[in-house]
Biopython code that builds the backbone (N, CA, C, O; Angstrom):
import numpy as np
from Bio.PDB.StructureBuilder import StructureBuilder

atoms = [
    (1, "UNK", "N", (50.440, 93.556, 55.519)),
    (1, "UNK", "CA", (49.874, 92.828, 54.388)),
    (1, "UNK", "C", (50.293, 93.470, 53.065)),
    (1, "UNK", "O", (50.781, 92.853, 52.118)),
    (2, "UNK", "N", (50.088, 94.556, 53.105)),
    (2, "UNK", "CA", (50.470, 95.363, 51.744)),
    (2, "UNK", "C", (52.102, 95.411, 51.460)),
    (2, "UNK", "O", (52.524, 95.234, 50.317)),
    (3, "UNK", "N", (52.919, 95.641, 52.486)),
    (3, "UNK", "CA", (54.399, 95.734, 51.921)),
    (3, "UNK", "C", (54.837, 94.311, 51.583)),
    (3, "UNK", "O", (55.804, 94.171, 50.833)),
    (4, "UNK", "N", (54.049, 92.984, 52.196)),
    (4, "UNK", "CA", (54.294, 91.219, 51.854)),
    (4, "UNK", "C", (54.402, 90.959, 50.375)),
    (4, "UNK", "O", (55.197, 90.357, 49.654)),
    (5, "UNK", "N", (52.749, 91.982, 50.121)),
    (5, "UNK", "CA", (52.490, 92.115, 48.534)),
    (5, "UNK", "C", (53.571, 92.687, 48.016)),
    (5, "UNK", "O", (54.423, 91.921, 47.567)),
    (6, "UNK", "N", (53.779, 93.919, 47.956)),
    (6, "UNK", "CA", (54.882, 94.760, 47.469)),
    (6, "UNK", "C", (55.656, 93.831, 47.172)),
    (6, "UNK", "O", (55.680, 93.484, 45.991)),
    (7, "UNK", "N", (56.544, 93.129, 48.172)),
    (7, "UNK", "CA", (57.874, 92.581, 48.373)),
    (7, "UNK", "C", (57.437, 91.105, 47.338)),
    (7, "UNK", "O", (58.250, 90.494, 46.645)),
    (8, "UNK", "N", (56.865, 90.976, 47.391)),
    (8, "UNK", "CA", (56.240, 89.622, 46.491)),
    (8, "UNK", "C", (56.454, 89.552, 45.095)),
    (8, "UNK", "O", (57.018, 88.734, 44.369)),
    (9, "UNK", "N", (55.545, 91.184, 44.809)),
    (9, "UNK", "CA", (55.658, 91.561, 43.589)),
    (9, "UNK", "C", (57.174, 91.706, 42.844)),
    (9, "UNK", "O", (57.471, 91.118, 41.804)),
    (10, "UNK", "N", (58.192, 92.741, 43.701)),
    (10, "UNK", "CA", (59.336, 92.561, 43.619)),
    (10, "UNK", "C", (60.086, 91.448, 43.302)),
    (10, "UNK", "O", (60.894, 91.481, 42.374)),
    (11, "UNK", "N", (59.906, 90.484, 43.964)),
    (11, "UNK", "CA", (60.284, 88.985, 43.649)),
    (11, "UNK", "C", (60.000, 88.455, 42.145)),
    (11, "UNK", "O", (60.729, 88.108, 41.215)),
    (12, "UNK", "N", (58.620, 88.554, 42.337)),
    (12, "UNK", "CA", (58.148, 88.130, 41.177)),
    (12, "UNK", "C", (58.718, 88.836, 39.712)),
    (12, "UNK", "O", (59.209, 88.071, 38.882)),
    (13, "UNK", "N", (58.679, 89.616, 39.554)),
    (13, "UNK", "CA", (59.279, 90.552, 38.286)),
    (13, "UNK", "C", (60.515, 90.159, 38.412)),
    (13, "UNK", "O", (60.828, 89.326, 37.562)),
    (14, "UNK", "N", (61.659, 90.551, 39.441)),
    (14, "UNK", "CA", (62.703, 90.048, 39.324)),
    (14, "UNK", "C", (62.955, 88.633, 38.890)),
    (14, "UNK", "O", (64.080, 88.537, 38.400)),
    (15, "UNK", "N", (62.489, 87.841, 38.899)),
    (15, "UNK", "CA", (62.497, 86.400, 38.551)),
    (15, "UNK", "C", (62.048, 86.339, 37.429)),
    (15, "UNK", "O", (62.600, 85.630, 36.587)),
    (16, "UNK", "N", (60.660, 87.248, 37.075)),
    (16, "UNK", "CA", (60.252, 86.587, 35.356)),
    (16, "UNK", "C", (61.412, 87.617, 34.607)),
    (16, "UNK", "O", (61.503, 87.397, 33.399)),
    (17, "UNK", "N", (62.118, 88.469, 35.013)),
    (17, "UNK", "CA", (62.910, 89.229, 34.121)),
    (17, "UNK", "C", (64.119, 88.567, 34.024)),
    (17, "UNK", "O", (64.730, 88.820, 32.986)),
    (18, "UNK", "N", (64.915, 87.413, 35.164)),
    (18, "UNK", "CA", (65.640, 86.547, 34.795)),
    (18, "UNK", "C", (65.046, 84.893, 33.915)),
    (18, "UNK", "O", (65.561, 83.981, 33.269)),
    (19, "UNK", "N", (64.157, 85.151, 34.240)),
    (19, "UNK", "CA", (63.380, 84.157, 32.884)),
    (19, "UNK", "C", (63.376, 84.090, 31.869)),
    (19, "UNK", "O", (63.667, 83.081, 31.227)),
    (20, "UNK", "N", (62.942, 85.471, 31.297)),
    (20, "UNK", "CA", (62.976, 86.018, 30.184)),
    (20, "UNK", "C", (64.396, 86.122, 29.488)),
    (20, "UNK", "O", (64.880, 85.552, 28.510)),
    (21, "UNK", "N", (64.770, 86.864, 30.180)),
    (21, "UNK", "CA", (66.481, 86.919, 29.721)),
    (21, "UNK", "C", (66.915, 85.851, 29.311)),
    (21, "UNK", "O", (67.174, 85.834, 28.108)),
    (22, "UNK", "N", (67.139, 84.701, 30.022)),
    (22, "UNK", "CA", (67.722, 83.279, 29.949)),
    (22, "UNK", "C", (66.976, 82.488, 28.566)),
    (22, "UNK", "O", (67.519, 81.664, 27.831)),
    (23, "UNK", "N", (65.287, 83.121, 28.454)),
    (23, "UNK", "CA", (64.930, 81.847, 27.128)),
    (23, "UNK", "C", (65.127, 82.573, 26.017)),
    (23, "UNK", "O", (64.869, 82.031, 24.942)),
    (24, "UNK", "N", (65.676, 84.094, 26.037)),
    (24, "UNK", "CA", (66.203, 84.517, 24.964)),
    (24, "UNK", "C", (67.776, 84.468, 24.881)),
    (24, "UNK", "O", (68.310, 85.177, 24.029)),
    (25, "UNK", "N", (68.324, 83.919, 25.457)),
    (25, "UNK", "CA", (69.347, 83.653, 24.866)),
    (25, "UNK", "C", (69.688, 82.562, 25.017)),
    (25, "UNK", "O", (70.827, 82.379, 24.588)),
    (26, "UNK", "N", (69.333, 81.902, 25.345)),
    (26, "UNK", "CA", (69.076, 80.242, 25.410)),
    (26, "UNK", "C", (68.401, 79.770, 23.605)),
    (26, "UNK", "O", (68.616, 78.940, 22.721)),
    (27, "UNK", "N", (67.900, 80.431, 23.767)),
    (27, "UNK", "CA", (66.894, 80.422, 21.980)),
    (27, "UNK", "C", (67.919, 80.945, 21.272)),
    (27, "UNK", "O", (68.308, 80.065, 20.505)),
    (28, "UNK", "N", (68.829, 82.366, 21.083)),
    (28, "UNK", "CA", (69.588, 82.948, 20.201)),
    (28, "UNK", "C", (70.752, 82.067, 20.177)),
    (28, "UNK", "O", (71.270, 82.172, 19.065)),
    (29, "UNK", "N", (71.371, 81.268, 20.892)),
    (29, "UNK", "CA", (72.337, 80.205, 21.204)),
    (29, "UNK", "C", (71.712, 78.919, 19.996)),
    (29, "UNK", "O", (72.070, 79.020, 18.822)),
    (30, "UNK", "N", (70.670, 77.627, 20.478)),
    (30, "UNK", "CA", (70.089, 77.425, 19.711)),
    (30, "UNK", "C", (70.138, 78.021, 18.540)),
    (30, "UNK", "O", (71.038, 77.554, 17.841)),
    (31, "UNK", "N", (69.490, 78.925, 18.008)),
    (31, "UNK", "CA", (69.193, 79.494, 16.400)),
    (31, "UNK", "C", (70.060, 79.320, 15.775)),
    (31, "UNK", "O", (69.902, 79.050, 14.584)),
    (32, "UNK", "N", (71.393, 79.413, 16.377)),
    (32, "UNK", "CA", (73.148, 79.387, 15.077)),
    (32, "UNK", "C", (72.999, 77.394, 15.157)),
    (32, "UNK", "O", (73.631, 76.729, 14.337)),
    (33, "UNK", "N", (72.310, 76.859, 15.985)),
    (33, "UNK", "CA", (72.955, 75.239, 15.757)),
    (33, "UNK", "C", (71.705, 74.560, 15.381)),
    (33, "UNK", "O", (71.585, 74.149, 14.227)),
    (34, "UNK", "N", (70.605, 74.374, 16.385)),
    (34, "UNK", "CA", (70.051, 73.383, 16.117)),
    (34, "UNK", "C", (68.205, 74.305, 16.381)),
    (34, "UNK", "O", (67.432, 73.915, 17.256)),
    (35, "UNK", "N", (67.900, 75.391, 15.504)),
    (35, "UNK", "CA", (66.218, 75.866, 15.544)),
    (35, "UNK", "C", (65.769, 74.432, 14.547)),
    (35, "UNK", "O", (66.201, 73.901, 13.523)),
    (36, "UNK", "N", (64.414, 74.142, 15.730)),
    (36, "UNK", "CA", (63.708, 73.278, 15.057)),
    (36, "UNK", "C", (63.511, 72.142, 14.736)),
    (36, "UNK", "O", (62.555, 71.513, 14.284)),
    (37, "UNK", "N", (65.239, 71.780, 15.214)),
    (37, "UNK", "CA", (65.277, 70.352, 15.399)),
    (37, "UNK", "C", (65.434, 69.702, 16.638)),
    (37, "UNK", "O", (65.994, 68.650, 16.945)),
    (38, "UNK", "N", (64.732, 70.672, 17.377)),
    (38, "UNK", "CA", (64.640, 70.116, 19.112)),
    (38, "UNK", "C", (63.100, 69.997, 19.533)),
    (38, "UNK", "O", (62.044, 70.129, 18.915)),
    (39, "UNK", "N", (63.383, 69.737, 20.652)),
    (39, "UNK", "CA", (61.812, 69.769, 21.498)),
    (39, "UNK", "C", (61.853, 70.957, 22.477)),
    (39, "UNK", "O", (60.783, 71.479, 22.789)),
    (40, "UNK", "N", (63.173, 71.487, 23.056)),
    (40, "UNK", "CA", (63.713, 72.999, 23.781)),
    (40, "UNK", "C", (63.271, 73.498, 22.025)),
    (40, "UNK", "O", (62.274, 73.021, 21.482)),
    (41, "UNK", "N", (63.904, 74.190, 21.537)),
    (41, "UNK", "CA", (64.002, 74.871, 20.238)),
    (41, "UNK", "C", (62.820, 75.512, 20.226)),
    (41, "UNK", "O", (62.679, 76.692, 20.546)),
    (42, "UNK", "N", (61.580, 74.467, 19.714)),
    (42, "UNK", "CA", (60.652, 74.943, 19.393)),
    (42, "UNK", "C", (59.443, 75.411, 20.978)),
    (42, "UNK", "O", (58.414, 76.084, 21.046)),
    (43, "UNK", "N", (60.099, 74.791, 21.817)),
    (43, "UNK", "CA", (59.254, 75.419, 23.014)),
    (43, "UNK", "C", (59.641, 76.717, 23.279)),
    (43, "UNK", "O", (58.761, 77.487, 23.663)),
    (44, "UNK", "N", (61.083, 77.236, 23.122)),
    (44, "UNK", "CA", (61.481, 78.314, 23.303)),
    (44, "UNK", "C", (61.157, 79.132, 22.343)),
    (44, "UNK", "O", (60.675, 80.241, 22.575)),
    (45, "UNK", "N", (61.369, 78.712, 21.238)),
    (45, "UNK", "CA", (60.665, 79.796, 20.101)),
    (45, "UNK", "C", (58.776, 80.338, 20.448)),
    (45, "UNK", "O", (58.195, 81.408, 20.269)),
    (46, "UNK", "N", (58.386, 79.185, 20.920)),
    (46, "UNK", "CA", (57.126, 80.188, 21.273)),
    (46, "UNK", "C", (57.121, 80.730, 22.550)),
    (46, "UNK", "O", (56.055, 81.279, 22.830)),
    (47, "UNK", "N", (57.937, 80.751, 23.377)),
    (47, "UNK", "CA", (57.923, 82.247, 24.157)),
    (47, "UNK", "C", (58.972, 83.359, 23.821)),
    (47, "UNK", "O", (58.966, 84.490, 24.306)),
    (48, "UNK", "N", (59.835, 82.890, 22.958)),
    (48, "UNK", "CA", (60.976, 84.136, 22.851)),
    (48, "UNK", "C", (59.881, 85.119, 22.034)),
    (48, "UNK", "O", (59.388, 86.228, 22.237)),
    (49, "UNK", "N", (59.772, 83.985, 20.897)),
    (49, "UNK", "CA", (59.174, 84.972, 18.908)),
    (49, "UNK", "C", (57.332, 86.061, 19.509)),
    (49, "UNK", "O", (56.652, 86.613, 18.644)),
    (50, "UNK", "N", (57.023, 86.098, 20.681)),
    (50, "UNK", "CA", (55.954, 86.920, 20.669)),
    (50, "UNK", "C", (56.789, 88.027, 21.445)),
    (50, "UNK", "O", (56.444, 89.208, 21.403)),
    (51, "UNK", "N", (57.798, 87.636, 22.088)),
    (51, "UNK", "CA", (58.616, 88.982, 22.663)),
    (51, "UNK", "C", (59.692, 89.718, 21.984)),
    (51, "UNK", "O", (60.373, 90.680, 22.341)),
    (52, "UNK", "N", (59.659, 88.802, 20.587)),
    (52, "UNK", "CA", (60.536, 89.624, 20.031)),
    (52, "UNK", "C", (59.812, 90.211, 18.528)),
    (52, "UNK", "O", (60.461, 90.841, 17.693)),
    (53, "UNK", "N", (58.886, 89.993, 18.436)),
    (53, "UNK", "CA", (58.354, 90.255, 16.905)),
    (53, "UNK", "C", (57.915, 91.690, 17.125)),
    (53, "UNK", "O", (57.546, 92.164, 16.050)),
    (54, "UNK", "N", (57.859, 92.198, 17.712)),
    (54, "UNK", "CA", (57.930, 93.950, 18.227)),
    (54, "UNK", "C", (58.732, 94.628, 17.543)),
    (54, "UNK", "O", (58.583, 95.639, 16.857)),
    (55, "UNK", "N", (59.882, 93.787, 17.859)),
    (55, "UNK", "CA", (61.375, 94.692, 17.326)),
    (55, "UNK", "C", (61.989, 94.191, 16.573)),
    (55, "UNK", "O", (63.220, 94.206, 16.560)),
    (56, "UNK", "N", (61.048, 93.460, 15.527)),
    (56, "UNK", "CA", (61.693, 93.153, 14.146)),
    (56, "UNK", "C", (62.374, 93.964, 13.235)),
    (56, "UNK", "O", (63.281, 93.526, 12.526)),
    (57, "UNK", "N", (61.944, 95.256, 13.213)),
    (57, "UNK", "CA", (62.430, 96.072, 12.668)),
    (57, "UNK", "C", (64.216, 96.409, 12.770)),
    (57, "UNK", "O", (64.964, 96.823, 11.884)),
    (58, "UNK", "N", (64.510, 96.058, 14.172)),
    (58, "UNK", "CA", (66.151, 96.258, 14.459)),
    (58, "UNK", "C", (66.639, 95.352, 13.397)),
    (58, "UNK", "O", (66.479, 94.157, 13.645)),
    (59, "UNK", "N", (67.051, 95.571, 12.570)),
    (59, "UNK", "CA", (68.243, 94.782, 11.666)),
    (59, "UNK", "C", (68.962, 95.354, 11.036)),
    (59, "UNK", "O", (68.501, 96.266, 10.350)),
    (60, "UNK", "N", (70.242, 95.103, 10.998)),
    (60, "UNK", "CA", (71.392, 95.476, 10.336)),
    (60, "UNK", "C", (71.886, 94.236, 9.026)),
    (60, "UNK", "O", (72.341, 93.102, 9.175)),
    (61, "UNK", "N", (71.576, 95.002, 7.768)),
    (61, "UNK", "CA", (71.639, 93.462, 6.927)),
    (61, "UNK", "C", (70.701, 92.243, 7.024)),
    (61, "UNK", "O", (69.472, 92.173, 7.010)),
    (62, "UNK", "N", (71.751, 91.214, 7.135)),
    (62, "UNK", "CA", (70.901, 90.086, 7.658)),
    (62, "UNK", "C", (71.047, 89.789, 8.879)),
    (62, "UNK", "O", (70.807, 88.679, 9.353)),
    (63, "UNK", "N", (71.459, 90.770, 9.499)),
    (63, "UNK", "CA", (71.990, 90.241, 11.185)),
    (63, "UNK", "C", (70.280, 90.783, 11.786)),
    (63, "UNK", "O", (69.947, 91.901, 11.395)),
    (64, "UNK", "N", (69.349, 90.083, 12.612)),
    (64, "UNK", "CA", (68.398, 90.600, 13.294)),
    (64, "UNK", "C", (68.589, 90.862, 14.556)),
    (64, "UNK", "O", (68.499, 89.896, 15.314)),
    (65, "UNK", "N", (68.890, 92.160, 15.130)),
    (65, "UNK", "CA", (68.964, 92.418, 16.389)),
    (65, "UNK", "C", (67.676, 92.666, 17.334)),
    (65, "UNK", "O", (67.858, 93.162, 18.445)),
    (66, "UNK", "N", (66.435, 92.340, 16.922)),
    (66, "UNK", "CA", (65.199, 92.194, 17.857)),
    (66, "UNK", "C", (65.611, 91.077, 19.215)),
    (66, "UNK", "O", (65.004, 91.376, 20.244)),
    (67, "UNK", "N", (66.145, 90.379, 19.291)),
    (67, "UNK", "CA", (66.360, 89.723, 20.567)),
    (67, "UNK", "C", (67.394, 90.594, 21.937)),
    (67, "UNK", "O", (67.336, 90.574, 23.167)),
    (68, "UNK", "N", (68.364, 91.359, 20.843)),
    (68, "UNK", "CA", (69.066, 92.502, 21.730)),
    (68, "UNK", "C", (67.965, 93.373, 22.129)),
    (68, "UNK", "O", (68.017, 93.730, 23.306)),
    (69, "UNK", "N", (66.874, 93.852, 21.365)),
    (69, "UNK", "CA", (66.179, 94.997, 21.864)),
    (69, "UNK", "C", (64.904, 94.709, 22.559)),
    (69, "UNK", "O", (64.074, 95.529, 22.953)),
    (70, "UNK", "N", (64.874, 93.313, 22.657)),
    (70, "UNK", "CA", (64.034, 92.762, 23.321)),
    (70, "UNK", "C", (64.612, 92.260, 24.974)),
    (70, "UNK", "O", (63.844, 92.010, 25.903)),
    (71, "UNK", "N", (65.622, 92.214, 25.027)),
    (71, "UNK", "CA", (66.165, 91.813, 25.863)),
    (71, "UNK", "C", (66.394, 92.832, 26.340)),
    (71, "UNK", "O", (66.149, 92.629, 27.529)),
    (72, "UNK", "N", (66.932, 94.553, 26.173)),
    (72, "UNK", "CA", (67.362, 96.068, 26.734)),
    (72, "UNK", "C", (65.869, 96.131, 27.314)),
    (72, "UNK", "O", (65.610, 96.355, 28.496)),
    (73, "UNK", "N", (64.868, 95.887, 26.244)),
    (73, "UNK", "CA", (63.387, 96.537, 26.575)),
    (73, "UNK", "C", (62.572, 95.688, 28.364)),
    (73, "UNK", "O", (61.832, 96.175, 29.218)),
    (74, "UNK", "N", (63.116, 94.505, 28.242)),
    (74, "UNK", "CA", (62.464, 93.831, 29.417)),
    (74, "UNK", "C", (63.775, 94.148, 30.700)),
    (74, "UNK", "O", (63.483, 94.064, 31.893)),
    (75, "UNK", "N", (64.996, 94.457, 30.303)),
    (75, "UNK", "CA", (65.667, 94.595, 31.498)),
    (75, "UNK", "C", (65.543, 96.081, 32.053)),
    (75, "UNK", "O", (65.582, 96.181, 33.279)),
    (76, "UNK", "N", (65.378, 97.419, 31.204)),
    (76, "UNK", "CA", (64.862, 98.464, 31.623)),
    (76, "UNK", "C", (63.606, 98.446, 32.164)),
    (76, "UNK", "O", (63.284, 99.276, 33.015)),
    (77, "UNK", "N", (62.930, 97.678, 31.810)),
    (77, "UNK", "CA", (61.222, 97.922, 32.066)),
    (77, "UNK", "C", (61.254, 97.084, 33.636)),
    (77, "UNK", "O", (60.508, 97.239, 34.602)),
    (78, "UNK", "N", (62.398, 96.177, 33.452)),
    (78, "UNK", "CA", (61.909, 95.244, 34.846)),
    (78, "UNK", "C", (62.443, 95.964, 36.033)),
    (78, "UNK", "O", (61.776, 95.986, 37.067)),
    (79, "UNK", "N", (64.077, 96.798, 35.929)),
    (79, "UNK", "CA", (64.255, 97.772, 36.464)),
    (79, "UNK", "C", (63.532, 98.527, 37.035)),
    (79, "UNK", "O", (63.214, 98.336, 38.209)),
    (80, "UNK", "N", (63.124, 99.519, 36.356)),
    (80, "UNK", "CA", (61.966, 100.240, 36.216)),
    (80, "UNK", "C", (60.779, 100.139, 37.085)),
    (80, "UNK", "O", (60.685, 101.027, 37.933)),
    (81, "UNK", "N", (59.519, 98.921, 37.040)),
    (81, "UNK", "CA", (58.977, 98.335, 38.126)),
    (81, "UNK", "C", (59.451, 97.833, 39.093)),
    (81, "UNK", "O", (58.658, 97.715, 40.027)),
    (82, "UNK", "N", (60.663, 97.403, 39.295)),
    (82, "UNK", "CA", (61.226, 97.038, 40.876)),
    (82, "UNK", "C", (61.511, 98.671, 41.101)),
    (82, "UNK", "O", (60.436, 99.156, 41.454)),
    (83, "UNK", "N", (62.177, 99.341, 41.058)),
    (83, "UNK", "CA", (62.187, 100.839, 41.289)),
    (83, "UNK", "C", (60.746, 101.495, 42.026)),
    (83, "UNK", "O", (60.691, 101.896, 43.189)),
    (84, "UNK", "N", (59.829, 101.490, 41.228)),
    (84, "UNK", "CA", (58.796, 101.742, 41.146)),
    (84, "UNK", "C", (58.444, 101.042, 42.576)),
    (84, "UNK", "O", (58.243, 101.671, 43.615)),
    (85, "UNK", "N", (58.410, 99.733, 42.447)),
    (85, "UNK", "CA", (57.698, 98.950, 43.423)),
    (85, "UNK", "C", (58.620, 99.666, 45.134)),
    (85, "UNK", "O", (58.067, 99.976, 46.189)),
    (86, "UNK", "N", (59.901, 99.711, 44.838)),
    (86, "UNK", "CA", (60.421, 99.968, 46.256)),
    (86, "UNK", "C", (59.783, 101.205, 46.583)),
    (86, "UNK", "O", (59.215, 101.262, 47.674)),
    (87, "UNK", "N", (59.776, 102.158, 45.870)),
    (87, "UNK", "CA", (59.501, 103.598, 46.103)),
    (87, "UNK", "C", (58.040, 102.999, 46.940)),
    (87, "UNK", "O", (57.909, 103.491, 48.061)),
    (88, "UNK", "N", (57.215, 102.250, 46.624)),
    (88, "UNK", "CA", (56.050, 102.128, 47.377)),
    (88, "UNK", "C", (56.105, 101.772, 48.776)),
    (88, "UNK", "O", (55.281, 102.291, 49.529)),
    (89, "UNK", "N", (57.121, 100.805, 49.317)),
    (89, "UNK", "CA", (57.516, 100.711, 50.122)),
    (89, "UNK", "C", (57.834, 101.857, 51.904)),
    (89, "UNK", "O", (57.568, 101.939, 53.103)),
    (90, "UNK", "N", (58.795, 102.659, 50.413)),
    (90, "UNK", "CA", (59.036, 103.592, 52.128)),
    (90, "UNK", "C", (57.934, 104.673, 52.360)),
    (90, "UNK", "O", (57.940, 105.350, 53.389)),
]
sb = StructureBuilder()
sb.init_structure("model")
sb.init_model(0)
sb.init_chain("A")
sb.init_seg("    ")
for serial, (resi, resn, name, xyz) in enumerate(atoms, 1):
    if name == "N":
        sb.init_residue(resn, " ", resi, " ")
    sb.init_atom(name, np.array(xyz, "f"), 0.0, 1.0, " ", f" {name:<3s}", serial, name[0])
structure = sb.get_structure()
């Protein structure tokens, strides 16, 4: 019962961390053409803009790199808990 969980959990993170990934750059794609004038656009902006307003601070100029450091921060971290999660395993 417990390693089903484990292995579940695993799944699960792995999947919302390819989730995540995909509506941020699915959104940063968007932003150069069409923010705001979609019905994607603005659905994606409210799940990207609470994962990225953390790391507003990354900017170079006018270039905002919070979606890069939002995107390093959830692929280490998701790493990280699948790691974590196997180690429970053996």
């Amino acid at each position: 019962m417990t390693e089903t969980l484990i292995r579940f959990a695993i799944s699960f993170v792995s999947i919302l961390t390819k989730i995540l990934y995909w509506a941020i750059f699915i959104s940063v794609i968007l932003s150069w053409f069409a923010r705001g004038r979609s019905q994607l656009g603005s659905w994606l902006d409210s799940i990207v803009q609470p994962l990225c307003r953390p790391f507003r601070w990354a900017r170079i100029g006018m270039m905002d790199l919070s979606p890069i450091t939002a995107l390093l921060v959830i692929d280490f971290g998701g790493r990280f808990l699948t790691e974590l999660l196997i180690k429970l395993l053996d």
